[in-house]
N, C-alpha and C positions, 0 to 999 in steps of 0.2 A: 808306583805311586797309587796305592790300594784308594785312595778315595773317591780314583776317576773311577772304580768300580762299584760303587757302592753302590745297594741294593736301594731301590727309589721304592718298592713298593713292600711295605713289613706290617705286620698286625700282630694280636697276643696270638700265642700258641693256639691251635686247633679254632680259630678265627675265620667263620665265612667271610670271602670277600664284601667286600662293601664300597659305596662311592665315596669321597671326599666330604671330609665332615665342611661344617658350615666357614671355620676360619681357613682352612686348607684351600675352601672354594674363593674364601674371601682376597685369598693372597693369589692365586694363580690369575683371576680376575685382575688384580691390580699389576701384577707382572706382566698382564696383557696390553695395556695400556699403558706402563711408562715402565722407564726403567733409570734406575739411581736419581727419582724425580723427575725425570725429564719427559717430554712428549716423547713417542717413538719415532724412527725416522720414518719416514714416505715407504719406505720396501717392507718394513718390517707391521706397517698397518697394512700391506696390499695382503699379508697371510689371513688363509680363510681360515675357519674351524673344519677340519678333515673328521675329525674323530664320529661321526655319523657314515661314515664309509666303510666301516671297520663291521665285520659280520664275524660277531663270535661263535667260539669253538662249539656246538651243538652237543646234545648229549649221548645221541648217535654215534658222536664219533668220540665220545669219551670211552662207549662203552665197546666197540672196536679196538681202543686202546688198551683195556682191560684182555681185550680177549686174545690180544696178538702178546701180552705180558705173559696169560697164563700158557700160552702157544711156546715161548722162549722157555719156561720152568719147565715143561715139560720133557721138553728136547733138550735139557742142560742138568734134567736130575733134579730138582729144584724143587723142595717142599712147599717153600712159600716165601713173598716180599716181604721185606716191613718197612716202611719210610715213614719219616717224622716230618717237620714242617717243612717249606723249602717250595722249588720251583716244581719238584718231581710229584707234589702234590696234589699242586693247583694242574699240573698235566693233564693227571690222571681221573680227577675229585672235579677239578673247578673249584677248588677251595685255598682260597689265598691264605699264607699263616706265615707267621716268623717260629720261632723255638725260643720259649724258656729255659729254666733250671728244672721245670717240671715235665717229666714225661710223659708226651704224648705221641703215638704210635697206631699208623693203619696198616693192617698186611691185606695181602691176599695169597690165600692160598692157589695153589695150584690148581688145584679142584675145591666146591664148595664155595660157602658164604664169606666174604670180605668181615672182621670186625675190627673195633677200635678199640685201642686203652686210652683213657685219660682221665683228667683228673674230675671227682665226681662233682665241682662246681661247673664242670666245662657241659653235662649231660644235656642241658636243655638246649644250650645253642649248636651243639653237635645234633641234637634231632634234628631241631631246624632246618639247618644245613641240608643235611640228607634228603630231604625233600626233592632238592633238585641233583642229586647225586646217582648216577647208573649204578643198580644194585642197592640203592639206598632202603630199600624196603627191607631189604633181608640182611639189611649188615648190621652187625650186635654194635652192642656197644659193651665195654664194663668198664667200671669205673673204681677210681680206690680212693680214699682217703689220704689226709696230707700224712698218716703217722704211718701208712702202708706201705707194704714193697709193692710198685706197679712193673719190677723186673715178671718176682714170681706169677704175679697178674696174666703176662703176657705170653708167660713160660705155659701156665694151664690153658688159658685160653688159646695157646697154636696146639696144644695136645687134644684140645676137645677138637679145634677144628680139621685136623688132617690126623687120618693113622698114619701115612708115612711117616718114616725116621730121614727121611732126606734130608741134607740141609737148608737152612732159613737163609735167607739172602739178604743182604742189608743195602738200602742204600745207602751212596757213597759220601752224602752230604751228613751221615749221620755224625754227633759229636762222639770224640770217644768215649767221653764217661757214660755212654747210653750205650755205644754199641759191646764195650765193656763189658761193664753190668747184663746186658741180653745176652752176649755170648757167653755168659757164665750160668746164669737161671734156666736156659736152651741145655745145657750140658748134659747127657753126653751127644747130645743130635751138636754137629756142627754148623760154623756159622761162614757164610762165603760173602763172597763182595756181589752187588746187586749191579756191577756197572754194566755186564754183559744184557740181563734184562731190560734197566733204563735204558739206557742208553741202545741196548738195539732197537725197541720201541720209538726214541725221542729223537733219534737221529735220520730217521725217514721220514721227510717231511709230508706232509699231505697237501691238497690245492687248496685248503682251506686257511692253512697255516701259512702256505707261502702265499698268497692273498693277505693275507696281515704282515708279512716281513715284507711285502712289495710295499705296501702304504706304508709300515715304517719308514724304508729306506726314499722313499718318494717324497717325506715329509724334513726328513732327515737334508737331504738336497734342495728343497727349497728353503727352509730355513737356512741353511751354511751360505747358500746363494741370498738371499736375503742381508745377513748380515754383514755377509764381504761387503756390499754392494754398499751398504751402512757405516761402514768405518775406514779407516785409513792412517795414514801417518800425523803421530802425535796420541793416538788412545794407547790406553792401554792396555794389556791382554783380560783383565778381571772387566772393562767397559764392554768387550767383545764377548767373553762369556755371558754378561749380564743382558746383552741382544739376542745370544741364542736361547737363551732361557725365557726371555720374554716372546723372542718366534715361535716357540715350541707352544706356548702357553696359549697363542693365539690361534696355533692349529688346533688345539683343545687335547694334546700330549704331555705326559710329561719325559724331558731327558736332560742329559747334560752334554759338556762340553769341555775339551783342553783344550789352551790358545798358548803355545808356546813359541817365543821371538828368539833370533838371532840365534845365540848359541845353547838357548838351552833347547830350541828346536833337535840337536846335537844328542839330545839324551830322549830315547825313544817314549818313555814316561815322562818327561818335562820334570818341570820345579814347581815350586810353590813358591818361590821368588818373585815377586811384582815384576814387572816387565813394559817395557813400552815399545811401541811400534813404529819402527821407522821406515824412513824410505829406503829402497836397497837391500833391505833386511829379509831372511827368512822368515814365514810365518807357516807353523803348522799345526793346525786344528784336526780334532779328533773325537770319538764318542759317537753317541746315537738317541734314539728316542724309544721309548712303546707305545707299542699299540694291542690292544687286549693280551696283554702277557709277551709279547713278543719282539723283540729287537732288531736294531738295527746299531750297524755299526761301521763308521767311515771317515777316513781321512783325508786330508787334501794339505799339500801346497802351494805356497803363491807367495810373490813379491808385489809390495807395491812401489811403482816404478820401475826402473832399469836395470832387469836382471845382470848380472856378472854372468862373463862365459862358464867360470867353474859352476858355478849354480846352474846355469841350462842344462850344459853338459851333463851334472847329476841328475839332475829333472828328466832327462832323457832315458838316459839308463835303466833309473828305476821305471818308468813308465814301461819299457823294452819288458822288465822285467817282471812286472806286471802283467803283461802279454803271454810271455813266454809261458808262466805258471798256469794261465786261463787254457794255450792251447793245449797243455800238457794233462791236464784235467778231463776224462773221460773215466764210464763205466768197466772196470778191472784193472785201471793203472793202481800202483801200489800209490799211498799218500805220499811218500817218501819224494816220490818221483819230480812231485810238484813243485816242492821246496828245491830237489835239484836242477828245474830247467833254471827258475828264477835266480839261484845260487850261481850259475853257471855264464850268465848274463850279467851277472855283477860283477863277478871276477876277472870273466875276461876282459870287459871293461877299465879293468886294476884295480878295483875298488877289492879285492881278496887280500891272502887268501881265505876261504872257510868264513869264520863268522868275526873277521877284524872289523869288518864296514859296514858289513848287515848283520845285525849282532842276536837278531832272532829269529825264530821260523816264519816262513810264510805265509801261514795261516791256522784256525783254529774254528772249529764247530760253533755254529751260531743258534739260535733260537730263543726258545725265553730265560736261559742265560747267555750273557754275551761271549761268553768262553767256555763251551763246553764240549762234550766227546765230538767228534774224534781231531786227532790232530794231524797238520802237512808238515812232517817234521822228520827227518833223519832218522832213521832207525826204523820207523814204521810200515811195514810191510801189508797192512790191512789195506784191502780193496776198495775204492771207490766204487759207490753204486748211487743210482737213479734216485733222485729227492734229497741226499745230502745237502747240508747249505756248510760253509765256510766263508772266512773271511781269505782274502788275495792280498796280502799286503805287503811286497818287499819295500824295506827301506836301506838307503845309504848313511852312516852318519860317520860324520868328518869332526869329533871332538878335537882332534890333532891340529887341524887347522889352522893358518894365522888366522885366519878370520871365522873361525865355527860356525856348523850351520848342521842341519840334517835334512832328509827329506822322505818322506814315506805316503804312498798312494794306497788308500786301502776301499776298497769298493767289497761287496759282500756278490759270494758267487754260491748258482746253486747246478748240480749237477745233475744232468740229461739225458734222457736214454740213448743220445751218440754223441755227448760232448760237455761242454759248462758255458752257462752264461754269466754275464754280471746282472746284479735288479739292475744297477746304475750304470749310466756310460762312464767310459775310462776318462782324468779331467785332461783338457787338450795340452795347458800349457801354464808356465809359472805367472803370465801375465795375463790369462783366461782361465781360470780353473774351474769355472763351472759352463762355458761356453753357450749352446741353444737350451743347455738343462731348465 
């Protein structure tokens, strides 16, 4: 269900970030204070504004980032990056952008000065920009016209900036009609994938970063606690959405949220089917918030009322399994390994074999995307190391069922120079889910 993914944060192509224009601020204000016209409940006006807690990324450590990117191209052969708009941007830049039809494009070489292509109305606000950008002083810009090729652009401008003939690296987020067209104007220098440079760069967290994924995740928990505490049998799932959105709003965040009942809890992405909440019933909620670029992202289970033994029973399980994957999680275990405690835990339980009951891995790279390298998944032999973050999240679901249900625990985990933590505690229980949190 790609919409529980959607990007909350997009601007035109090669776009300094910027705050909330005036109706944007007009609406998150009003989603503070009520929500489908109504007053908020009592829990959901006790959330503070958090977002004055949040200590952004410095440019210090942008340009650390820069220097551990051209450190990977080095050691990998690697002429130089180029990345277009995207999360890998605003990483590296501090510059928030979505992607048009028009090409816009920042490399950095290996050695030497960072430049941009783009289009030549983008020139002035791309100075701008630069001002507060590491290497901004000396990064070119060139610019083309709408009747120009800004392939061949890009093709001279990497020949002016590097003698080497090594290959260009693209990031991964690139569209293919750009990286296309680049690896054809690049020709005969070849073109590689840039996921080993991003990504080995974005996937070691730093304390500054994970200092913003803790206040996600912290904000992230009291909202979800908040609104349990708000609703009950008879709303229904889009009234429960419509409180975390206004929680969120009131911490001075933005994110979302799934709320999926009974049996569509059963299907790990839910529906888009209205739904209402009863008693007895499963309810599983899911998503996260940002905080300066950065996510969080967790699920919980809970009944309101009187669980059923089979629903404990799963609640339990999965919880085990939960566990299981946390302790299996230290510095040189393969990723693989972590997906099989958790795997292993479910099965024997009878919930197997393999992926009939937990029907996805258990986990996946976090940070200012919610799903990004690397993955706890089967086949992957890559090493865990110190500052990775992941998410932990085995689920059971029982679509077969007489009575359908699912249930999945997901808490975000960062890993340790002897082991892995969660930001959040594990939740106790289907009739406590968020416990002293």
């Amino acid at each position: 269900m790609l919409t529980r993914r959607r990007l909350l944060f997009t601007a035109t192509a090669a776009a300094p970030a910027f705050a909330l224009g005036s109706s944007a601020a007009s609406a998150q204000r009003a989603a503070a204070e009520e929500s489908d016209g109504k007053p908020l409940p009592p829990s959901i006006l006790a959330l503070k504004n958090r977002s004055h807690e949040a200590v952004p990324i410095t440019s210090t450590e942008r340009q650390q980032r820069l220097d551990r990117a051209r450190e990977l191209m080095q050691q990998q052969k690697i002429a130089a990056l180029t990345i277009t708009g995207g999360t890998s941007l605003q990483y590296f830049l501090g510059i928030g952008s979505g992607q048009s039809e028009r090409m816009f494009a920042w490399t950095l070489p290996a050695s030497g000065a960072p430049f941009i292509v783009c289009p030549s109305f983008e020139e002035g606000r791309m100075t701008e920009a630069l001002h507060t950008v590491p290497g901004g002083a000396t990064t070119k810009i060139y610019t083309w016209h709408e009747d120009e090729d800004p392939y061949a652009l890009l093709a001279s401008s990497l020949k002016a900036a590097t003698t080497s003939s090594l290959p260009l690296a693209l990031d991964e987020r690139l569209q293919f009609v750009f990286a296309d067209r680049i690896a054809k104007a690049v020709a005969p220098r070849a073109t590689t994938s840039g996921i080993p440079i991003v990504s080995g760069c974005r996937s070691l967290k730093t304390p500054a970063e994970l200092a913003l994924m803790q206040l996600a995740n912290n904000i992230t928990l009291s909202v979800y606690k908040a609104v349990y505490q708000a609703c009950g049998p008879g709303m229904t799932n889009r009234q429960f959405t419509s409180l975390v959105d206004a929680g969120y709003a009131r911490c001075g965040v933005r994110g979302e949220a799934s709320c999926q009942v009974a049996e569509f809890s059963a299907q790990p992405h839910g529906s888009p089917t209205p739904q209402i909440i009863r008693e007895g019933e499963m309810v599983l909620i899911d998503d996260g918030c940002f905080v300066e670029g950065y996510q969080s992202d967790m699920s919980r289970s809970f009944v309101y009322g009187k669980p059923t033994d089979r629903q404990k029973k799963v609640f339990d399980v999965v919880h085990a399994a939960q566990a299981a994957a946390l302790a299996a999680a230290h510095p040189g275990a393969e990723m693989q390994s972590v997906d099989a405690a958790a795997r292993k835990v479910i099965t024997d339980a009878g919930f197997g074999p393999d992926y009939k009951h937990f029907t996805h891995r258990v986990g996946h790279g976090i940070g200012m995307d919610m799903h990004e390298w690397y993955y706890l998944v089967r086949g992957n032999t890559m090493k865990l190391a110190p500052g990775m973050t992941f998410s932990d999240e085995p689920g059971i679901y029982l679509a077969d069922d007489p009575a359908p249900f699912g249930v999945r625990l997901e808490d975000d985990m960062l890993i340790t120079a002897d082991g892995a933590k969660l930001f959040t505690p594990q939740s106790p229980s289907l009739t406590d889910p968020f416990g002293n949190a």
